[in-house]
Backbone as a chain_set.jsonl record, in Angstrom:
{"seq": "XXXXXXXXXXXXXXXXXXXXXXXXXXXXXXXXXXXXXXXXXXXXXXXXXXXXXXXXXXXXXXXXXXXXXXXX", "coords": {"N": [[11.327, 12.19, 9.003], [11.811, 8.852, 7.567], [10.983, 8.021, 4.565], [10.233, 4.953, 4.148], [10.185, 3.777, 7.119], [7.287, 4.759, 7.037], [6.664, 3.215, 5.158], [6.993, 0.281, 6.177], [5.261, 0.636, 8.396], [3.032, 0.632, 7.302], [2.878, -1.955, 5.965], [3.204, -3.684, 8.494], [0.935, -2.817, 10.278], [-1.192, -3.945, 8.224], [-0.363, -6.625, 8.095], [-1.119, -7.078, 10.845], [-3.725, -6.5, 10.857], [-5.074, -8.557, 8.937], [-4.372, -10.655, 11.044], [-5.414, -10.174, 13.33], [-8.505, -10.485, 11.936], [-8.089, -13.024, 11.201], [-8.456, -14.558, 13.212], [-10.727, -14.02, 14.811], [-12.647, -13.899, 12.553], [-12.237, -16.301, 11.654], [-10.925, -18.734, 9.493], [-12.741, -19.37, 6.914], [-14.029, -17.017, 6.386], [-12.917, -16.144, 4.225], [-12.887, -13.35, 2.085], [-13.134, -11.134, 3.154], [-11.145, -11.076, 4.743], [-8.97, -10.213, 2.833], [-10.19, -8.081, 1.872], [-10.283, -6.701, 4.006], [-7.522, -6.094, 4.375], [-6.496, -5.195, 1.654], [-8.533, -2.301, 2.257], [-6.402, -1.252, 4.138], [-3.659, -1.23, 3.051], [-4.061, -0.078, 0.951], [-2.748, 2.882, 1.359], [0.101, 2.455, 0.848], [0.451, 1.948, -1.682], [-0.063, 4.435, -2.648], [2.12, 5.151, -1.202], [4.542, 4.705, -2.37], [5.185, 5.776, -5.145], [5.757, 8.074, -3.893], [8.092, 7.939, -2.764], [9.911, 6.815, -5.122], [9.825, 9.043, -6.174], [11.168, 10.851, -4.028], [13.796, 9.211, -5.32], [14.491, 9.263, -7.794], [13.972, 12.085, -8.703], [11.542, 15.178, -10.009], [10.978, 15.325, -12.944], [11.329, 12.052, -13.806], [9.143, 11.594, -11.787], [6.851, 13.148, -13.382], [6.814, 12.1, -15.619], [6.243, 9.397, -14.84], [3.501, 9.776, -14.462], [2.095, 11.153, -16.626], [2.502, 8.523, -18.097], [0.887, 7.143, -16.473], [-1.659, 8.413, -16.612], [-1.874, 8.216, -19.656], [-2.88, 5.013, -19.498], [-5.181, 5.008, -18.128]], "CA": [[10.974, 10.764, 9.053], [12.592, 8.257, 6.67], [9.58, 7.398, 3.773], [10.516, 3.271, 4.496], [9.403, 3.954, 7.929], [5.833, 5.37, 6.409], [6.12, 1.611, 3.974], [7.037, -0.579, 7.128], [4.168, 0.947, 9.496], [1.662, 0.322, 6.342], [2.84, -3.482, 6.339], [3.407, -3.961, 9.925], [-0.711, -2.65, 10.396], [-1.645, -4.438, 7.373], [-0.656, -8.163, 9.004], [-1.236, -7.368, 12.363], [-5.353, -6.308, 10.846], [-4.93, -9.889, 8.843], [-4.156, -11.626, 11.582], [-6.779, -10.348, 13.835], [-9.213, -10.971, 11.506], [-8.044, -14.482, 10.904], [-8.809, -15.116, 14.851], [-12.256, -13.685, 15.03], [-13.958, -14.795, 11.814], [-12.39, -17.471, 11.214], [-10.297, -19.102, 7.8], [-13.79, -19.557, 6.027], [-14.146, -16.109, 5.671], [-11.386, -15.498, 3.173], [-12.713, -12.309, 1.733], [-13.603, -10.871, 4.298], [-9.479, -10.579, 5.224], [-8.516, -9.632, 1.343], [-11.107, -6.645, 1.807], [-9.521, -5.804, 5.033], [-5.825, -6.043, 3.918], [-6.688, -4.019, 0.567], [-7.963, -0.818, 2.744], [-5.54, -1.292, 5.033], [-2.79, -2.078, 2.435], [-4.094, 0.814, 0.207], [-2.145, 4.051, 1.19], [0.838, 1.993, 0.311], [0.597, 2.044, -2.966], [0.611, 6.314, -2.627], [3.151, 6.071, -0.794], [5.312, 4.253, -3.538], [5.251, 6.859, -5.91], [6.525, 9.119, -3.088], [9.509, 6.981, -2.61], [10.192, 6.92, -6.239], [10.369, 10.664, -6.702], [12.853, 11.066, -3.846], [15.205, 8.42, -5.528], [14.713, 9.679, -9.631], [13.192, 13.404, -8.871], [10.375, 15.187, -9.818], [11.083, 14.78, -14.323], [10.669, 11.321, -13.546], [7.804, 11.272, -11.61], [6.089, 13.527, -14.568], [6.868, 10.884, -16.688], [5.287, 8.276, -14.559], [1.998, 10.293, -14.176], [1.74, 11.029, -17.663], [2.529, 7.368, -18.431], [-0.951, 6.157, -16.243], [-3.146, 8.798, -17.448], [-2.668, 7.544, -20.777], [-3.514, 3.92, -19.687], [-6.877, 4.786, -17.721]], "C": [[11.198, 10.128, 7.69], [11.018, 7.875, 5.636], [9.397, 5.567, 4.301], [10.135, 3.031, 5.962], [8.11, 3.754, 8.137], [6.038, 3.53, 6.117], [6.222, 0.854, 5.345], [5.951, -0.467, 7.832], [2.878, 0.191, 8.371], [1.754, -1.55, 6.488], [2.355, -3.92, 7.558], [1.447, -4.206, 10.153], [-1.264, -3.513, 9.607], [-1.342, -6.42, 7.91], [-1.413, -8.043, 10.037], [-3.077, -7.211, 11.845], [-5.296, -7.882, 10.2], [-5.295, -11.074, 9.8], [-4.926, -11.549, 12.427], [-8.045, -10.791, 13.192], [-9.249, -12.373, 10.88], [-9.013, -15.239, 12.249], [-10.117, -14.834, 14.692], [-12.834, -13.957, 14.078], [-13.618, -15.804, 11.334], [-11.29, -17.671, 9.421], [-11.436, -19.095, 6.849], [-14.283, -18.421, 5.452], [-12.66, -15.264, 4.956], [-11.517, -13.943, 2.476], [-12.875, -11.285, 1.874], [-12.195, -9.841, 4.826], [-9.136, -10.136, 4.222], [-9.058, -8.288, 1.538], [-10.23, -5.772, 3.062], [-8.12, -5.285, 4.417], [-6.468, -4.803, 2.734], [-6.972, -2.399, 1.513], [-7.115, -0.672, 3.783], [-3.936, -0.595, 4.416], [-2.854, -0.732, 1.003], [-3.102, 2.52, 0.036], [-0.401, 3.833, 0.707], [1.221, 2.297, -0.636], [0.736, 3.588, -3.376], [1.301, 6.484, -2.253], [4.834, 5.718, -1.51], [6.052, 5.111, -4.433], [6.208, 8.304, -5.516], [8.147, 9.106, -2.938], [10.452, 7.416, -3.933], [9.913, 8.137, -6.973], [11.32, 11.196, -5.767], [13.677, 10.493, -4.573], [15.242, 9.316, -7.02], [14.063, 11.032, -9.772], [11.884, 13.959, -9.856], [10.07, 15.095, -11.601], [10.641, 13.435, -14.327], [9.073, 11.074, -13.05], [6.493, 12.313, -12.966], [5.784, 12.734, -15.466], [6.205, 10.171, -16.531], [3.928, 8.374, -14.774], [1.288, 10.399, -15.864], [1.448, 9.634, -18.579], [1.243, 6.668, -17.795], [-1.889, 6.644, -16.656], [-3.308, 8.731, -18.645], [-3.109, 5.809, -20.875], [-4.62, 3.796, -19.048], [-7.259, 5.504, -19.139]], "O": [[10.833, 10.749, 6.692], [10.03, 7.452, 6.237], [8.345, 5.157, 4.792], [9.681, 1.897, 6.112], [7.624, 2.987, 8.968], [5.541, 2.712, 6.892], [5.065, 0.813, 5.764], [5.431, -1.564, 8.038], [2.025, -0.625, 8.721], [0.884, -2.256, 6.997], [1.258, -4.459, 7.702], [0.826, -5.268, 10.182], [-2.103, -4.144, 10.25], [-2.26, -7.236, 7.988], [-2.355, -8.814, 10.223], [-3.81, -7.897, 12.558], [-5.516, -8.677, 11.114], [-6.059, -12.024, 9.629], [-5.465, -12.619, 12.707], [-8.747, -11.52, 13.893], [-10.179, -12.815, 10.205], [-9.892, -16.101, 12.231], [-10.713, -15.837, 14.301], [-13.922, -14.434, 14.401], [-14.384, -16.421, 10.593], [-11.108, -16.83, 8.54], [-11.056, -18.745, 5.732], [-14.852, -18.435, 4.361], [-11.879, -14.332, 5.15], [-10.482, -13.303, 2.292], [-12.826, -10.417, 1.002], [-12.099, -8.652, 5.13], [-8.697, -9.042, 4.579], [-8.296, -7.342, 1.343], [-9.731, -4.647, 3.044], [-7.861, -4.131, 4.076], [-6.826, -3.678, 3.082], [-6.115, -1.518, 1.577], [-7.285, 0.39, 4.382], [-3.239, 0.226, 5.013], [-1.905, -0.517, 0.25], [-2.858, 3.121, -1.01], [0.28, 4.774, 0.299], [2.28, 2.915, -0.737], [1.5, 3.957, -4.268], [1.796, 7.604, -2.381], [5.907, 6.266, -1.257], [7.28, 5.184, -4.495], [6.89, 9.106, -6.154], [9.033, 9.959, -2.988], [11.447, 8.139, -3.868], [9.792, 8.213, -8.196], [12.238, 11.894, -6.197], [14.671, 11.209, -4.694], [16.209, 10.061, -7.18], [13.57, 11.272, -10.874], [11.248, 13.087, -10.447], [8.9, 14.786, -11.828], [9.521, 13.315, -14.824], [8.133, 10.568, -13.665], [5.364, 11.881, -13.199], [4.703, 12.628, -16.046], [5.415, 9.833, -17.413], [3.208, 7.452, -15.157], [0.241, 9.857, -16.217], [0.583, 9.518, -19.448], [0.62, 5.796, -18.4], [-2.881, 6.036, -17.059], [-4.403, 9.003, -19.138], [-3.544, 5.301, -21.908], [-5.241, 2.738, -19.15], [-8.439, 5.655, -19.456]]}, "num_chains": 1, "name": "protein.A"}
């Protein structure tokens, strides 16, 4: 299974929870839908990383990792 697959399904879910939760509580609760989307919208961002060690292999991704654990 293609990784861009994995990223499309994460979007795809990530509106379609949006957009139900637009209908049922309403526009007034705005953060309400941000909170949703974020864990929704979250494995995304792991699966980024994934992406970007098939394309530049696994030297790269060392690099990257080393590069965030010195900015936490």
């Amino acid at each position: 299974m293609s990784p861009w697959f994995v990223v499309a399904g994460y979007v795809v879910i990530g509106l379609l929870v949006m957009l139900i939760a637009d209908v049922i509580e309403g526009i007034e609760n705005v953060k309400g839908m941000i909170r949703m989307a974020i864990l929704m919208l979250w494995p995304l961002f792991l699966t980024i990383p994934l992406i970007w060690l098939l394309a530049n292999g696994y030297k790269a991704l060392v690099k990257w990792i080393r590069k965030v654990l010195r900015i936490h």
